[in-house]
C-alpha positions as CSV (number, residue, x, y, z in Angstrom):
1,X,10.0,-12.4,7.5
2,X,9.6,-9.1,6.0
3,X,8.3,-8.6,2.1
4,X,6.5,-6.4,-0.2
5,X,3.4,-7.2,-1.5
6,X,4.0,-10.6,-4.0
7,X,4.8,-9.6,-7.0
8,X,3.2,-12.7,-8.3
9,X,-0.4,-12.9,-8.3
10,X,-2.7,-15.2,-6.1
11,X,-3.7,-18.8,-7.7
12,X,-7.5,-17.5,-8.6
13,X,-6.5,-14.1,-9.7
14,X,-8.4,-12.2,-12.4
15,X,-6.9,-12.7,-15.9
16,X,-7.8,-9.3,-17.1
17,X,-7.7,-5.9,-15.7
18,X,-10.1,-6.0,-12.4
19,X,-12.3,-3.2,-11.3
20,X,-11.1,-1.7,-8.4
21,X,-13.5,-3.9,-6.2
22,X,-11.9,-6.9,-7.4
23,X,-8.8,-5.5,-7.2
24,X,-9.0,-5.1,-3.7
25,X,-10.7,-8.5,-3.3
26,X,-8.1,-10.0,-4.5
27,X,-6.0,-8.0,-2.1
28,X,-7.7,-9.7,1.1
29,X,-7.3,-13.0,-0.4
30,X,-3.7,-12.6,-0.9
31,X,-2.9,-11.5,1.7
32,X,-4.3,-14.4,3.6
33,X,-2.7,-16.7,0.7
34,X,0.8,-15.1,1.6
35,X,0.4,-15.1,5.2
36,X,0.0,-19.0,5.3
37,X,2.9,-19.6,3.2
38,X,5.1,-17.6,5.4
39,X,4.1,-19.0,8.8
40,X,0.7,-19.4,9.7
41,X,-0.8,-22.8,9.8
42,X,-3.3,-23.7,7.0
43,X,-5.8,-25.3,9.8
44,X,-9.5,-25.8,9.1
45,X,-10.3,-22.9,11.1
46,X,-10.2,-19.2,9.7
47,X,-7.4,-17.0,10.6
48,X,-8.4,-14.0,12.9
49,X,-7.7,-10.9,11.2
50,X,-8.5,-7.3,12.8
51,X,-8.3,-3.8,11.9
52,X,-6.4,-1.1,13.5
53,X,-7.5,2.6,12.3
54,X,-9.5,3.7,9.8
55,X,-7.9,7.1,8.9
56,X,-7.0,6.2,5.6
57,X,-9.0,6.1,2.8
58,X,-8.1,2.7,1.0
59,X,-9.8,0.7,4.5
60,X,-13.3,1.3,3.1
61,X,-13.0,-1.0,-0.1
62,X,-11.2,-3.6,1.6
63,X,-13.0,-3.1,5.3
64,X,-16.4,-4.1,2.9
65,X,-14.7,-7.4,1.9
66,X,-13.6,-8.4,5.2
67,X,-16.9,-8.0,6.5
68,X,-18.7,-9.8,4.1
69,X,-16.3,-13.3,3.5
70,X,-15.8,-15.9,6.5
71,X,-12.0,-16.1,6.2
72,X,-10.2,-14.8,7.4
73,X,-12.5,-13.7,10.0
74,X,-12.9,-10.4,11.2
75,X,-12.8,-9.9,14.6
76,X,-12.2,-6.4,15.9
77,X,-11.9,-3.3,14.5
78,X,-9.5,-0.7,16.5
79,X,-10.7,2.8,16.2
80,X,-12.7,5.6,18.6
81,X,-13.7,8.4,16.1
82,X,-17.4,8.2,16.2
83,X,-17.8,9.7,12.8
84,X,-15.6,7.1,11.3
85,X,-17.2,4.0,13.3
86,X,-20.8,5.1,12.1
87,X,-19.3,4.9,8.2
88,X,-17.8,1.3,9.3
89,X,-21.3,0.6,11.0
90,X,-23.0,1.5,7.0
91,X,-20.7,-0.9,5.8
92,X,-22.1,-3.6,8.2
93,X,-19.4,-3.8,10.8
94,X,-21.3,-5.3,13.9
95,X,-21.5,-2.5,17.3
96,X,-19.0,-5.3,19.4
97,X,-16.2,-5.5,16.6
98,X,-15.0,-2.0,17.9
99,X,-12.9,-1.5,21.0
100,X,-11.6,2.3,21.6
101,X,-7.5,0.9,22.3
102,X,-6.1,-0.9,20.0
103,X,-3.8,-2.4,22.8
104,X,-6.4,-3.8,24.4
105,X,-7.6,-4.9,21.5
106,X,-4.8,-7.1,20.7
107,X,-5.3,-8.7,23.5
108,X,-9.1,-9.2,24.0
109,X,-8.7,-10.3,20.7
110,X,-5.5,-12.0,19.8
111,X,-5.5,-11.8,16.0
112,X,-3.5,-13.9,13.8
113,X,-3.1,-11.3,11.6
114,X,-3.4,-6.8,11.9
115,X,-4.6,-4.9,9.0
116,X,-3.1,-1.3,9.6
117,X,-5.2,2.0,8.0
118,X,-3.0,4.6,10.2
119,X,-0.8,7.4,9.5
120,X,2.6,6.6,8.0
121,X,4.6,7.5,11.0
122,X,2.5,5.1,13.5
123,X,3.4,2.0,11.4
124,X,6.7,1.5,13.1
125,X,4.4,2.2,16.7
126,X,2.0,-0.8,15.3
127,X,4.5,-3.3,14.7
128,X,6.3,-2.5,18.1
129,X,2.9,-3.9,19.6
130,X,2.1,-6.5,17.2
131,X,5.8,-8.1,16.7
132,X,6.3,-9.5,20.3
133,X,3.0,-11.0,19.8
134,X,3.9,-12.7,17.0
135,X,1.0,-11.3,15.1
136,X,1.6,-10.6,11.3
137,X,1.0,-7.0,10.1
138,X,0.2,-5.5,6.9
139,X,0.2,-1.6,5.8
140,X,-1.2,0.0,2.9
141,X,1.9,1.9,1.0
142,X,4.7,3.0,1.9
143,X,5.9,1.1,4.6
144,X,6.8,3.9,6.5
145,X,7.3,7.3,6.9
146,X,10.9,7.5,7.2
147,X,13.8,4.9,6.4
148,X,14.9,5.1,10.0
149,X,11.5,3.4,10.5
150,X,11.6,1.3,7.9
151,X,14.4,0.0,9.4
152,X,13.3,-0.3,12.5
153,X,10.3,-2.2,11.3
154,X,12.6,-4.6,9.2
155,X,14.4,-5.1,12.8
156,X,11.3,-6.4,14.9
157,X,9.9,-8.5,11.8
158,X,12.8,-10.6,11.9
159,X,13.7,-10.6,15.3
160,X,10.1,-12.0,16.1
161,X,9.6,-13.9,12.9
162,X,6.7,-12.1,11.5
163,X,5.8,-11.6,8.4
164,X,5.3,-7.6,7.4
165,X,3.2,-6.8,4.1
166,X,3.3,-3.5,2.4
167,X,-0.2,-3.3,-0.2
168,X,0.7,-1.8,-3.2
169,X,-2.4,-1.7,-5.2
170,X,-0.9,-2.2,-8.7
171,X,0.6,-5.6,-7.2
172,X,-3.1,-7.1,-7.9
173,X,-3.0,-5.8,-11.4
174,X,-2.5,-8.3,-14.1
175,X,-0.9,-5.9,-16.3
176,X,1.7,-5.2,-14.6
177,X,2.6,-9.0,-14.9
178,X,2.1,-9.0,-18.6
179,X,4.2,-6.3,-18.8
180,X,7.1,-7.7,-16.7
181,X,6.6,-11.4,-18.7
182,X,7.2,-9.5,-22.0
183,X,9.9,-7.9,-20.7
184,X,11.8,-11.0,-18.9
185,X,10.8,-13.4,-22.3
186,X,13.2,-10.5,-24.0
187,X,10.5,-9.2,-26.3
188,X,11.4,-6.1,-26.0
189,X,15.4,-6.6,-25.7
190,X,17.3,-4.9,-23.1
191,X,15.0,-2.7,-21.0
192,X,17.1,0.7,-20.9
193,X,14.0,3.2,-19.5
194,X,11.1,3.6,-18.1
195,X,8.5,6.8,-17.9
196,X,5.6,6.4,-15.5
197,X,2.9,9.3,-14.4
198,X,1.0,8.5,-11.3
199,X,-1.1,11.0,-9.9
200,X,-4.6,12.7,-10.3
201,X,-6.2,15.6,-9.2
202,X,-5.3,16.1,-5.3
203,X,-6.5,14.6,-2.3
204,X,-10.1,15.9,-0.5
205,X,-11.5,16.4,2.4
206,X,-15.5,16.2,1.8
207,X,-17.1,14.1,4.3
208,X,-15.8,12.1,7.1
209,X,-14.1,9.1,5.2
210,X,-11.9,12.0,3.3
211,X,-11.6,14.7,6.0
212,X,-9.3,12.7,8.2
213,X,-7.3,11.0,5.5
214,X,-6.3,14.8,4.1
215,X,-5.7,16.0,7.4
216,X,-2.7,13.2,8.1
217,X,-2.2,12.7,4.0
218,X,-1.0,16.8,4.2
219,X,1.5,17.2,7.4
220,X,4.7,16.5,6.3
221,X,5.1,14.3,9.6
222,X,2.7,11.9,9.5
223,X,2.5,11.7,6.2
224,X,6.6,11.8,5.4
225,X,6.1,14.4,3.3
226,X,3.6,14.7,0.0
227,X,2.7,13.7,-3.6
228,X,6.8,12.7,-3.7
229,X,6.1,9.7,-1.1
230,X,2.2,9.7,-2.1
231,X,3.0,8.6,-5.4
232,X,6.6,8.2,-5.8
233,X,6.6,4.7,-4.0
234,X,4.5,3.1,-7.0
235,X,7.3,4.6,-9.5
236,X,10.2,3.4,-6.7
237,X,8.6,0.3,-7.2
238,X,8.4,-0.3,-11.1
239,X,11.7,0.7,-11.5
240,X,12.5,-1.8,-8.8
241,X,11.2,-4.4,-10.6
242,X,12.2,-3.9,-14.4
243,X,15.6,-1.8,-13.7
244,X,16.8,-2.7,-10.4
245,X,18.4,-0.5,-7.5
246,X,19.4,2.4,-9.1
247,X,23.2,3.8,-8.9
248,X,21.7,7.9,-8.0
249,X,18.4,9.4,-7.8
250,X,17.5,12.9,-8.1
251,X,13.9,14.7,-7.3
252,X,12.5,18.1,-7.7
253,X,9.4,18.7,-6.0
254,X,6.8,21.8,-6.6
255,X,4.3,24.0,-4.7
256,X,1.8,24.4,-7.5
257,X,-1.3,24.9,-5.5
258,X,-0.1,26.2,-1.3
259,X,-3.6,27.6,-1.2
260,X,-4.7,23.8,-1.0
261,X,-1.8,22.0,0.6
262,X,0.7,24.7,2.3
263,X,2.8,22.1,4.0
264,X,3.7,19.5,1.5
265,X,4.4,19.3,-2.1
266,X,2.2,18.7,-4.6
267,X,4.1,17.3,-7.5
268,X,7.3,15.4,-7.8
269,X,9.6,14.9,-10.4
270,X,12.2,12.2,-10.2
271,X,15.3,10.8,-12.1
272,X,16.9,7.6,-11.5
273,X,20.3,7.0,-13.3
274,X,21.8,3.4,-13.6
275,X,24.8,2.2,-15.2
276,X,22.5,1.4,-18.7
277,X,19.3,3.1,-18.2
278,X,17.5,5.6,-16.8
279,X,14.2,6.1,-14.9
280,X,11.3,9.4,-15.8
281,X,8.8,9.6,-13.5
282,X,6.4,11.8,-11.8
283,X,4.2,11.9,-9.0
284,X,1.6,14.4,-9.0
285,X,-1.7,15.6,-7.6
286,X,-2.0,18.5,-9.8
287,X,-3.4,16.6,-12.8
288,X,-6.6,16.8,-15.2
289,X,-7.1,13.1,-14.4
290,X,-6.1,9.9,-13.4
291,X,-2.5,8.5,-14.0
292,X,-1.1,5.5,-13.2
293,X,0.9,4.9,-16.3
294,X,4.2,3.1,-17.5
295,X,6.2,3.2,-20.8
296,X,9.0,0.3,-20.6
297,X,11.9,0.9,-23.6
298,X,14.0,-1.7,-25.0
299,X,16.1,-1.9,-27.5
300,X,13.7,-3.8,-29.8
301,X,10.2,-2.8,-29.0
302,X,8.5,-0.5,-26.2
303,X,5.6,-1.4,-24.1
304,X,3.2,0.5,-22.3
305,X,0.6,0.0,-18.9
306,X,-2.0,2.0,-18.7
């Protein structure tokens, strides 16, 4: 099987906004929740999940979680950077959960389920190793680094029947489902546009949990390119889900700052034209503050996430 992130949330799911510790709470938990329904059995014993990398930035909040509940159970974290082991070790990741290959790993420890926090052009590399194992695999966003691999990954997930997850973090939110319920009720008529920002101030690279997330987060390789795929995906996304596939699409990227990120761009403008509507968005790391807004237009009333 091969899915997004539900776009329905978990039974047990926050009514209101969570904090971002919840958020990603809830995260682990569906994950687990979505995994069982697509294939794993919902046995008395915890499902084994394990890590592979922890290169990107998002694996701290949820790395916490995992450690601290009993299911699914950790049991191996795949990663040989000293500096980033010692941050996992603060977290209270036990000294034998680590093994340098994550190969070997997947064997020594045949997890039920792989929890993926490597560079956007490995994720087609991890499910190549995972699929044939029939172990499920989940990625923070985007899937991939390039359709080709997206592609590919689709491929192995349904040749080998496993179930590949993409996190989108504004998938746990529960206003984004308030939003869409308005909008499918007809509240706010025909929805005909959308505007979303999404952005904030630019990646860093202070201290070791940041220092190697910038390093892959800026190459246009590993990455796939910068704030256009950084923060683009959320805005693919919403317009996705309210509008549909769109009919063109058209994107202007800029170089505001090269003196901080010479390789990639660092803000995105896109427009995505359908037969009766139109999508406005922006991706950005060039801004005062955090942004991860959306205005939804009807033709009766106009509704906005914030």
């Amino acid at each position: 099987m091969f899915r997004a992130a539900p776009l329905r949330p978990p039974d047990g799911a926050p009514a209101g906004p969570p904090t971002t510790l919840a958020g990603e709470e809830t995260a682990v938990r569906g994950l687990l929740v979505a995994l069982v329904a697509f294939g794993l059995p919902a046995g008395a014993e915890a499902q084994k999940i394990a890590v592979i990398g922890l290169v990107h930035s998002h694996v701290w909040g949820h790395l916490e979680r995992m450690i601290r509940q009993s299911s699914p159970r950790l049991v191996a974290i795949a990663e040989s950077n000293p500096e980033l082991i010692a941050e996992a070790r603060k977290l209270g990741a036990a000294q034998e959960l680590f093994i340098g290959d994550y190969r070997r790993m997947l064997e020594q420890a045949r997890p039920d389920i792989v929890w993926a926090f490597v560079e956007n052009n490995r994720h087609l590399e991890i499910v190549q190793a995972c699929a044939p194992r029939g172990i499920h695999v989940m990625f923070e966003k985007p899937l991939a680094a390039t359709f080709r691999d997206a592609l590919a990954i689709r491929r192995l997930a349904e040749e080998h029947r496993i179930q590949v997850m993409t996190n989108y973090q504004m998938a746990w939110w529960p206003a984004n489902y308030a939003a869409r319920r308005e909008a499918a009720a007809g509240t706010l008529g025909k929805v005909w546009r959308l505007r979303g920002v999404v952005g904030h101030g630019g990646p860093g690279a202070s201290g070791p949990r940041s220092k190697y997330f910038f390093e892959w987060l800026t190459d246009p390789v590993r990455n796939g390119g910068g704030a256009l795929i950084d923060f683009g995906c959320y805005n693919a996304l919403w317009s996705l889900w309210f509008l549909g596939r769109p009919e063109r699409v058209y994107a202007h990227v800029n170089h505001l700052r090269p003196e901080l990120f010479p390789r990639v761009e660092d803000n995105a403008t896109m427009i995505l034209s359908y037969k009766e509507g139109v999508g406005l968005f922006e991706g950005s790391w060039d801004l005062p503050r955090s942004f991860q807004d959306l205005e939804i237009f009807g033709l009766k009333a106009s509704l906005t996430v914030t």
